[in-house]
NUSE-118140 format. One record per residue (C-alpha): residue in one letter; x, y, z. Coordinates in steps of 0.1 Angstrom, whole numbers, plus 5000, padded with zeros to 4 digits. Layout:
BEGIN
AXYZ/...
END
This chain:
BEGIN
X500050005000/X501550354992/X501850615018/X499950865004/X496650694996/X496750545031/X496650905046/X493750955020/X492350655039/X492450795073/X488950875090/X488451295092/X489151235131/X491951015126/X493551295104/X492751545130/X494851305156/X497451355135/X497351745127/X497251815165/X499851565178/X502351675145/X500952055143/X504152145119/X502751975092/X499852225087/X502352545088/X501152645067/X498752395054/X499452225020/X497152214993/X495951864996/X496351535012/X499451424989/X501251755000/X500651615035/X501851305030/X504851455015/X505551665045/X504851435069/X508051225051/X510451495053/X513551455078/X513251745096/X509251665106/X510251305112/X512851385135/X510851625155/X508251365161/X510951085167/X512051315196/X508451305213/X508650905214/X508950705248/X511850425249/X509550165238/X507550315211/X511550405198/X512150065202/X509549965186/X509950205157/X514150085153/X512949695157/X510949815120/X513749995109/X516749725109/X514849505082/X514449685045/X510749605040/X507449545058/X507549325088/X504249125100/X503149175134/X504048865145/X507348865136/X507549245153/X506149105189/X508648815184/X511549065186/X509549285210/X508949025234/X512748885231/X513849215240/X511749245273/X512748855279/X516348985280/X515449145309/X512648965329/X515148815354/X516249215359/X512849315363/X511549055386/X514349155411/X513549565404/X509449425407/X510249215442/X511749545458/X509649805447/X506249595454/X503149665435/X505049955415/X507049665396/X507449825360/X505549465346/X508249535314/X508149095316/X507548925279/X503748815293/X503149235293/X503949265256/X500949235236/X499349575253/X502049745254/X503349685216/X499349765208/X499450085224/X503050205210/X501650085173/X498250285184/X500150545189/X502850555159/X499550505129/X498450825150/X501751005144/X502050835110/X505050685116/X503850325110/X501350215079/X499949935063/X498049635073/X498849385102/X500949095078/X503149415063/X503749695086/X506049955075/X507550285080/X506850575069/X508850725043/X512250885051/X511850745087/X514750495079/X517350735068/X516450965099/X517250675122/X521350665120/X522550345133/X518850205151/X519150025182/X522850055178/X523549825151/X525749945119/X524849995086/X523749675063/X527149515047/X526149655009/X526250015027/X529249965048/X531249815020/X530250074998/X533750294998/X535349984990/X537349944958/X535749624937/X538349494932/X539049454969/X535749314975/X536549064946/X539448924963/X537948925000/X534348744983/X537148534967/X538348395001/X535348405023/X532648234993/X534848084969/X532547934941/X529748214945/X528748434914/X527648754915/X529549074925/X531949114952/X529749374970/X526549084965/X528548794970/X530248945005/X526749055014/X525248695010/X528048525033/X527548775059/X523848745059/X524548435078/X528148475092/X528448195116/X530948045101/X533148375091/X532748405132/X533648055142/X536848065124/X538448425141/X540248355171/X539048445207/X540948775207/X539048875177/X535448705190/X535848945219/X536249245199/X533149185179/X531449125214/X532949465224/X530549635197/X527849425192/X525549575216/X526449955201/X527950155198/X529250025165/X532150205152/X535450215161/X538250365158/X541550135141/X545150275129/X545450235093/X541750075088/X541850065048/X545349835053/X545149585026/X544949215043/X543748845033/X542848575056/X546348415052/X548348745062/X545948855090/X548548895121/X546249085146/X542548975160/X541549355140/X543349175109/X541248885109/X538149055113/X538749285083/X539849035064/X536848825064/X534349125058/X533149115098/X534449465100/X534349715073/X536750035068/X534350345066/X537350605065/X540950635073/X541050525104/X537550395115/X535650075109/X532249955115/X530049605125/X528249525094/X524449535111/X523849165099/X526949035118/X525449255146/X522149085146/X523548775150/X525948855177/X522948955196/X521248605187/X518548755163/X517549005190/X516949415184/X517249525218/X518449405251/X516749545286/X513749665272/X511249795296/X507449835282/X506650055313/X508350385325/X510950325355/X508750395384/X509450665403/X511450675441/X511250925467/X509751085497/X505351045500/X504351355509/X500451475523/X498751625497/X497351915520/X500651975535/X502151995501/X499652225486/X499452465516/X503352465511/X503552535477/X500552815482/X502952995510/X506052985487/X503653135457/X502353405478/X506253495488/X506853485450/X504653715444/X505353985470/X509153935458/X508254035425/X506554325439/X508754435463/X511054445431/X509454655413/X508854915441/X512854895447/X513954905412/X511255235407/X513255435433/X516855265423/X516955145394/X520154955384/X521955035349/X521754805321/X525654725310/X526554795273/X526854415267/X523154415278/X521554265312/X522354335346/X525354365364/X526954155391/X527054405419/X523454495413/X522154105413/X524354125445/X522454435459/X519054305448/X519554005464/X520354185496/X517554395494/X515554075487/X516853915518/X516953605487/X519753385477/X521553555448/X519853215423/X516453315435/X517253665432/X518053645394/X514953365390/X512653655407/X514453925379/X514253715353/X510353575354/X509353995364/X511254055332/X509853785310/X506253885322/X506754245310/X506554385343/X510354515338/X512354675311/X515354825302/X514355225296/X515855505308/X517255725281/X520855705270/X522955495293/X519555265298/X518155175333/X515954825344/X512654985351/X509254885360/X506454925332/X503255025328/X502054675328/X503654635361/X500654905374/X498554695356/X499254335371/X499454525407/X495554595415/X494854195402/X494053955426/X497353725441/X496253445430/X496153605394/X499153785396/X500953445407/X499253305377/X500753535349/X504353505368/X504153065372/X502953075334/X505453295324/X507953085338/X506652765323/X507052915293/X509953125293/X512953025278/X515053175297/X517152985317/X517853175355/X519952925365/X522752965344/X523353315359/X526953315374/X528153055350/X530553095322/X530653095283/X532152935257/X534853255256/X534753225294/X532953525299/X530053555327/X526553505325/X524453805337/X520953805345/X518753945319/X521353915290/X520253775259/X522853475262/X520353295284/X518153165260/X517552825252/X515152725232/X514652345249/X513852505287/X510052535281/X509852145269/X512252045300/X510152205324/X507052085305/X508351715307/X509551785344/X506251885360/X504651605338/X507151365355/X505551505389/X502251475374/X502051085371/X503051045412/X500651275432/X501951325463/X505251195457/X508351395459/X510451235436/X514551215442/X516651395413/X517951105397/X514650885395/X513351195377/X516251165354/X515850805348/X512050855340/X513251165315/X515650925296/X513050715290/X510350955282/X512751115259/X515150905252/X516651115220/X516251425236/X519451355263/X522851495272/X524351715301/X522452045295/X519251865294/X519951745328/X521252065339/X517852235331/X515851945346/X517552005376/X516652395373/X512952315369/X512852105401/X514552385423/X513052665404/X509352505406/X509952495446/X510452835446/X507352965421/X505252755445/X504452485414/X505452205439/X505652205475/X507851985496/X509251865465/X505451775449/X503251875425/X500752075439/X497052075430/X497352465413/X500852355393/X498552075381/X495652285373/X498352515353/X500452215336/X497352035321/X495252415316/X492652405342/X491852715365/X495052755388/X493953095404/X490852905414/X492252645429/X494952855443/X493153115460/X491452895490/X494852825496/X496253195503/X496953325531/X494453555541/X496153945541/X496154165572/X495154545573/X497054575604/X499954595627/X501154535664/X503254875674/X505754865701/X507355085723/X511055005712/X510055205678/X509254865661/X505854705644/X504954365640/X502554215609/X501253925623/X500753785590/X500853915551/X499654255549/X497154385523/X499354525493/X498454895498/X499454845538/X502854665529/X504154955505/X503055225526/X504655015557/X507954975532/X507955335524/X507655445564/X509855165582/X512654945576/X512154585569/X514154405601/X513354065598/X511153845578/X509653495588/X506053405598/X505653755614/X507354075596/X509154325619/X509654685606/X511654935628/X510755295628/X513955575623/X514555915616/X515555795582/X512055605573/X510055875586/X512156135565/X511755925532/X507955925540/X507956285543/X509756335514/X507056135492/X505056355501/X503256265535/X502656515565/X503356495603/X499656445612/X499056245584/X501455935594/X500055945628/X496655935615/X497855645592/X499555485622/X496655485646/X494455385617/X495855015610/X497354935646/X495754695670/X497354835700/X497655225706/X500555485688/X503055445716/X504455785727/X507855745715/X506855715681/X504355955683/X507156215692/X509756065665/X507556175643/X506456515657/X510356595657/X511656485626/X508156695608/X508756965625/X512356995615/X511556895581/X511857145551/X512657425578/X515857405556/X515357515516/X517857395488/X517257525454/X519557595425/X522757845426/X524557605413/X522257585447/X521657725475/X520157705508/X516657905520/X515757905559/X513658165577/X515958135605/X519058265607/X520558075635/X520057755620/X522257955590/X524758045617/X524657685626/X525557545594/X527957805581/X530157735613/X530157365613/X533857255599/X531656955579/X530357245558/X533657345543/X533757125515/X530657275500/X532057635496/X528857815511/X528658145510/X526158375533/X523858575507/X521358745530/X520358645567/X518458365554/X519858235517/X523058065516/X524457985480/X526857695468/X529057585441/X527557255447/X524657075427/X521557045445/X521156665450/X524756715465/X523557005490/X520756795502/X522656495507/X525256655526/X523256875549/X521256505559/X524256365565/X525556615589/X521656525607/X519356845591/X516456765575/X516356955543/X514056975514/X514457075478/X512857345461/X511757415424/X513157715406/X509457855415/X510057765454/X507557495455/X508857165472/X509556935453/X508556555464/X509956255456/X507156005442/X508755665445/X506455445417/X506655765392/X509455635372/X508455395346/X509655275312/X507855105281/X507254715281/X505254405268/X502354345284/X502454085310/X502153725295/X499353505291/X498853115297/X498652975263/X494952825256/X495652505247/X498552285264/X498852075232/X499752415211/X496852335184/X493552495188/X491052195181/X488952415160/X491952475137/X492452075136/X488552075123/X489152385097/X492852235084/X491351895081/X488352025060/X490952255039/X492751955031/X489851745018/X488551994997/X491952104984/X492251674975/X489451634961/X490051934939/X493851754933/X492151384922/X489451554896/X492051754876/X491951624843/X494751644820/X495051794791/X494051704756/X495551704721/X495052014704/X493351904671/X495451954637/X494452134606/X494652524600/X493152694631/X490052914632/X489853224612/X487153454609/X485753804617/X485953974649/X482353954650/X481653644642/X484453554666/X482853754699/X478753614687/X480553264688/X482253254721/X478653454733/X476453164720/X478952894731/X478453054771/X474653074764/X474452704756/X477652604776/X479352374750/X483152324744/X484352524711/X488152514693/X489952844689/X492853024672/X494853214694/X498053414685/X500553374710/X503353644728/X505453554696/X502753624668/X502153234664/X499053094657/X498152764685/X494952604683/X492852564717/X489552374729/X488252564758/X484952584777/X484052984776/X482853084813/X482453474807/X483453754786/X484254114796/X486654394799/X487854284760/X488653934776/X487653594778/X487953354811/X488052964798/X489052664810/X491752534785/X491452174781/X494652154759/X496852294791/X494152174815/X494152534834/X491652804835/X492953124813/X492053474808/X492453534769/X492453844750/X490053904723/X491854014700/X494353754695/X491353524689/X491953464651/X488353234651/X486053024663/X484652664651/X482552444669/X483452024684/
END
């Protein structure tokens, strides 16, 4: 059966299977069903589907690909069940310790398994054909380098060979044969036994050395001319008989039929029709969840607090792009994070949109207007956008700190953290902690069950990045104690995560415990609006279940300096405490208002306003003051070479409390969320999980049965009939083709071509305007537009 008219054969919803599991092969959709076919056998769409395959579908897939034609069924669960025989003894042990989780990968377990792998590969259309001839698809086999580890068939490897060479060696090891050297080494080798029972033990082992894969290897002086009589080495005798063949220089391969019969007719070895089952710590689901909801919530405020910090002091971006060390440093401080987290917390805020580089020239990482936005939304929506962000990123955090290829470092927010495999890792590394609910599942059992998941999709950055998900999905709040939790399900498979999340919150706090040692306690999360105002008035001093803050001149300056009066913080202060103001703050904050502004610093360079001279006296005579070059203007203006921002700085650090002024003498405040900088909007979870819509399955399925049945009734075209072609008068020419429309009948024309020549043409005339005629063209089997006046006649069929 060909290909193509067995994907013609496929049932609308069977096509539709296809479509959504393989959506490359409707970008953009081809014309009709044969296109699809086509595409569906090219190498790059093969080998993206090949890397989606489990361990035993692969195996399955490879046990096809080692013979040339179709293989029946029961020939393919002959080699399928020899493989998992190979290891039932291996499995019974793993089954006896691991109890009812045994992986059941015995040769009893391989009828269901092999019926859902071959399910699963007509789905993908890897596999076609009936149950006595299954087959691959085309161009599978040439995507598959070396399957299961066996070499290339002996008329492939022996291909660089010289004939004459393979006369001589055919000569020797089939004397008496006809045919070819190439055919006649080919048809010893197809049962080598005895080529392999005459090499010495030396030589027996190194075949056993590469039977099992892989099957290459490297040999001094491979393409050495040798016989069977001169052979001095076990690598000797094994060339010389054809059981290994030279491929280059100094490299030599296992013929795959001498392979197969090393392995005693097998494919595969230690097969297992089940994934690996998972080992590590049960954990209560409650626990786990209420864990996870904790470290989500703390996720969220750290993004937040961020933001606030970064709209005040924002850090520069470096000229090789990204964010400097020092500043990671500083924001991890800030944070009270480790510096890994830190950049994870930067990185997902950045990838939502909620922070940008803006700024002007030299560039600063500010927040955006979308960061406003995502602020007034709920938490459990806001923790939404940032855990879908990061499932989709790709991004990698955790390579911050490391090194390049030039041995350069790796900065948060540079553009050399992309990889385009993180989403699918963390896709496949949640999934993993999908399949054991209330498991936490130890690092390298997660690795085992990725390799055989994936098994093509391996190496050391894969493993690197699985072992970023697991830490980074801890810290999100995906998982909790090391499990999936029930709103990282809910997000992984595209339920409702904010709903399920939200029960799970803790519930926010409009108030706090003052105390006399200048110090307020939040018994719990406070409401967002309470925890920026509390940020902006008092220092953070220590985190945990309860958050301390601790009142200073400092924080009660910076809140007077956004803006916020005396009378106001007290009102503020009394407003969310459980327990009364206690006097000492009360007066902190009398004192440092009413010393507040009394001081003016404006622009001289600058200079310095107060309405009473002996606080001028004051300053002008303190030694501290020399630097800044003051000099007295009137009783109550100083001026100064220095800039303004200077002057202030200075004056607060010798403990005044100055204010700056505006060329008009208003004050100006200092609005800590005012500075903000253009930036995407913050990122959505993507509808579907399986990246096809299912409506645009329906509409691309439909497209291509229209678009094939349109290819199958294309006729081809026709002789064009011989004799001198049509002449006549123009009007007799235009009535014709009018009359042949009216009663819709086929008519033969002259038409003068681009060159002047006159072609005949039998067309079926559709309508006439605008000086020209639109006809289907039976002699070029196309629909034309032709110009009436190149029409020489008209006769009729």
């Amino acid at each position: 059966m060909e290909f193509t008219e067995w994907i013609r054969g496929r049932t609308d919803e069977q096509l539709r299977a296809l479509v959504s599991a393989r959506p490359e092969l409707i970008t953009p959709v081809p014309a009709h069903l044969e296109g699809l076919a086509s595409r569906a056998g090219s190498p790059s769409a093969i080998a993206r589907v090949l890397d989606r395959l489990d361990r035993f579908t692969l195996a399955v897939v490879e046990t096809l690909a080692v013979r040339d034609g179709p293989m029946p069924k029961e020939r393919l669960r002959e080699l399928v069940a020899a493989a998992l025989a190979d290891d039932e003894s291996e499995s019974g042990a793993r089954d006896a310790k691991n109890g009812a989780r045994g992986t059941g990968s015995g040769a009893g377990d391989v009828e269901p398994a092999l019926s859902v792998a071959l399910d699963r590969l007509f789905e993908l259309a890897l596999v076609f054909g009936p149950d006595d001839a299954l087959d691959l698809g085309p161009g599978v086999r040439k995507v598959l380098e070396d399957p299961a580890g066996l070499g290339p068939r002996a008329v492939d490897a022996f291909r660089h060979h010289a004939p004459e060479q393979l006369d001589e060696m055919a000569d020797e090891v089939a004397p008496g044969t006809e045919g070819s050297g190439k055919e006649r080494l080919a048809a010893v080798l197809a049962q080598p036994a005895a080529l392999i029972g005459s090499v010495s033990p030396e030589a027996r082992g190194a075949l056993d050395q590469l039977a099992w894969g892989p099957p290459t290897g490297r040999v001094p002086n491979a393409r050495r001319e040798v016989s069977v009589a001169s052979a001095r080495s076990p690598i000797e005798e094994l060339l010389a008989r054809g059981l290994l063949a030279a491929t280059g220089e100094e490299s030599v391969t296992l013929p795959r039929e001498v392979g197969l019969y090393l392995r005693g007719g097998r494919v595969h070895r230690g097969l297992l029709a089940l994934p690996p089952p998972l080992e590590g710590t049960a954990r209560d689901r409650k626990l786990a969840d209420r864990t996870a909801a904790g470290q989500a919530f703390a996720f969220v405020r750290s993004v937040e607090e961020l933001c606030e910090r970064w709209s005040v002091e924002p850090p520069g971006v470096l000229r090789t792009g990204g964010l400097g060390v020092r500043d990671l440093k500083r924001t991890a401080s800030e944070l009270d994070l480790p510096e890994w987290v830190a950049a994870l917390v930067v990185e997902v805020a950045h990838a939502a949109g909620l922070i940008a580089a803006g700024g002007g020239v030299d560039g600063e990482w500010l927040p955006t207007s979308g960061y406003d936005l995502w602020r007034v939304r709920a938490t459990a929506d806001r923790w939404v956008t940032l855990a879908a962000t990061w499932l989709q990123m790709d991004r990698v955090p955790g390579l911050v700190g490391d090194r390049d290829e030039r041995d350069r470092p790796l900065n948060a927010l540079h553009t050399d953290l992309r990889r385009s495999s993180a989403p699918g890792v963390r896709a496949a590394t949640l999934g993993v902690l999908a399949a054991a609910p209330g498991l936490a599942p130890a690092r390298d059992s997660v690795l085992e069950r990725l390799a055989w998941e994936q098994p093509r999709r391996r190496g050391p950055l894969r493993e690197q990045l699985t072992e970023f998900a697991l830490r980074e999905a801890e810290q999100v709040g995906v998982t909790g104690l090391g499990a999936l939790s029930a709103h990282g399900r809910a997000l992984l498979e595209g339920g409702e995560p904010a709903e399920v999340l939200a029960p799970l919150l803790p519930e926010p706090v409009d108030h706090v415990l003052l105390q006399a040692d200048l110090t307020a306690v939040a018994p719990g999360p406070l409401t967002s609006e309470l925890n920026r105002w509390m940020t902006l008035t008092a220092d953070v001093e220590s985190k945990g279940g309860a958050t301390v803050y601790r009142f200073s001149e400092g924080s009660i300056r910076r809140a007077l300096d956004a803006g916020h009066g005396g009378e106001e913080l007290v009102s503020m202060l009394s407003r969310h405490s459980a327990t009364p103001v206690p006097q000492a703050l009360s007066y902190l904050v009398t004192d440092v208002a009413r010393r507040h502004g009394r001081i003016r610093v404006g622009t001289a360079s600058a200079y310095i306003r107060c309405d009473d001279p002996a606080l001028l006296d004051q300053i002008t005579a303190d030694r501290r003051s020399a630097a800044l070059r003051l000099r007295r203007l009137a009783p109550t203006v100083i001026a100064s070479r220095s800039s303004r921002a200077a002057l202030v700085d200075s004056l607060r650090a010798m403990g005044y409390a100055p204010v700056a002024e505006s060329i008009d003498g208003d004050v100006i405040i200092s609005q800590l969320d005012s500075r903000r900088t253009e930036g995407l909007a913050p990122a959505r979870a993507v509808a579907s999980p399986n990246g096809l819509d299912p409506e645009v399955a329906v509409a691309a399925v439909r497209a291509l049965r229209a678009g094939d049945a349109a290819h199958l009734a294309r006729r081809e075209p026709v002789d064009a009939p011989g004799g001198q072609v049509p002449r006549g008068p123009a009007t007799a020419t235009i009535s014709a083709l009018q009359e042949a429309i009216k009663q819709g009948v086929r008519v033969w024309i002259g038409y003068l071509d681009s060159q002047g020549n006159a072609t005949s043409r039998i067309l079926e005339p559709a309508r006439m305007e605008g000086g020209y005629l639109t006809a289907y063209d039976e002699t070029r089997a196309a629909v034309h537009r032709f110009a009436l006046h190149r029409i020489t006649g008209v006769a009729g069929l």
